[in-house]
N, C-alpha and C positions, 0 to 999 in steps of 0.2 A: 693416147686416145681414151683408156680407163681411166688416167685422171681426172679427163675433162669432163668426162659423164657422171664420174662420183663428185667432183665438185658441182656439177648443173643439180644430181637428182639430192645433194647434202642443203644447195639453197632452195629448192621446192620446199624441201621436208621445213626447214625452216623458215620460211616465209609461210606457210600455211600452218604451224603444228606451233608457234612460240609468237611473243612479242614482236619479236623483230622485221614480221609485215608490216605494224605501224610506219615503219620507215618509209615505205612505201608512200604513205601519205605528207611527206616535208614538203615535195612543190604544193601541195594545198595548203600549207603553214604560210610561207612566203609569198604567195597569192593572195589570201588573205591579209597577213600583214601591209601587201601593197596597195591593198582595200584600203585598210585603214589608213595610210596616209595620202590616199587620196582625197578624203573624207577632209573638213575643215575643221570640226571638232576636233579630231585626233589626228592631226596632220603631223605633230611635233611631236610625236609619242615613240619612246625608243624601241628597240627590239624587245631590251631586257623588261620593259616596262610592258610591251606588247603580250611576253609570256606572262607576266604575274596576274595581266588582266583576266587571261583567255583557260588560266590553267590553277586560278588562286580557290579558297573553297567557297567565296563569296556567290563567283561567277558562276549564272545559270542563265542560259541562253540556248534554247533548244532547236535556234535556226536548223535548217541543212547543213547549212556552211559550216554550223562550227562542229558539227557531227561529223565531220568528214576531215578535222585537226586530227594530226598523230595522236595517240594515247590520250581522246575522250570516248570513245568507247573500246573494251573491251569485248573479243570474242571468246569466249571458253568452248574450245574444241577437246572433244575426247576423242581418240582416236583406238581403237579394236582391234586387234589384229588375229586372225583365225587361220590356222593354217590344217588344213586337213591333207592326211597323205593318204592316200589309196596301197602304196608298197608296203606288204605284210615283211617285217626284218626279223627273222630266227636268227637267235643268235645258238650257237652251236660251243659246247663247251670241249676242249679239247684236253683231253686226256693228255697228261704226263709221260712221254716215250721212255725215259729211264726211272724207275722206281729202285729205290733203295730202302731197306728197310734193315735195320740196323739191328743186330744182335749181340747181346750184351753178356759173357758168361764168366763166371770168376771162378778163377783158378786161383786153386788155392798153392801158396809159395812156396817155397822151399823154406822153415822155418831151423835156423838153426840152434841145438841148445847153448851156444854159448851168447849167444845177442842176446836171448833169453835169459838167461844169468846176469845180464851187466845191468838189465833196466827193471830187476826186485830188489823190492827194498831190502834193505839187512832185517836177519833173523834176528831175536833176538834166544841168546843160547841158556 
């Protein structure tokens, strides 16, 4: 059932916020076309020939009809989105329950003289 709601409220969003409402408008494309080959003039006039007429950059024709073809007019919709929250979120910092704090103290070796002895250079006598 949340599929089908995310699929219904994903084609709203895009049928109203993109392009792809134009689509919306093909049976008025096909309508039209069927216009024209009813028409004696352009009885014989192909599909592909049909778009080059209706969508080339020669053509300007500011009928109804053709105002109402997919992709002759655009709409540029901006859409705003405001969200105000009324719930005040504190966020609360939480202290560290084990602290360790590291001490560091040098003890001095046991040094003995003969290690001492092996690592001086020779005297000379």
């Amino acid at each position: 059932m949340n599929k089908i709601i995310a699929i219904f409220l994903i084609t709203i969003f895009l049928c109203a916020n993109t392009s792809i409402g134009q689509l919306l408008k093909v049976p008025n494309l096909l309508e039209h076309y069927k216009e024209h080959q009813k028409n004696v003039a352009t009885s014989s006039i192909s599909f592909v020939q049909f778009l080059k007429l209706h969508y080339s950059k020669n053509f300007e024709n500011n009928q109804e009809e053709h105002q109402n073809l997919p992709f002759k007019t655009f709409d540029n919709v901006t859409s705003v989105l405001f969200v105000i929250s009324f719930i005040n979120l504190q966020i609360q910092l939480i202290k560290p329950l084990i602290t360790c704090k590291q001490k560091f103290f040098y003890n001095k070796s046991f040094k003995s003289k003969l290690v001492i002895t092996i690592w001086m250079p020779p005297k000379i006598a």
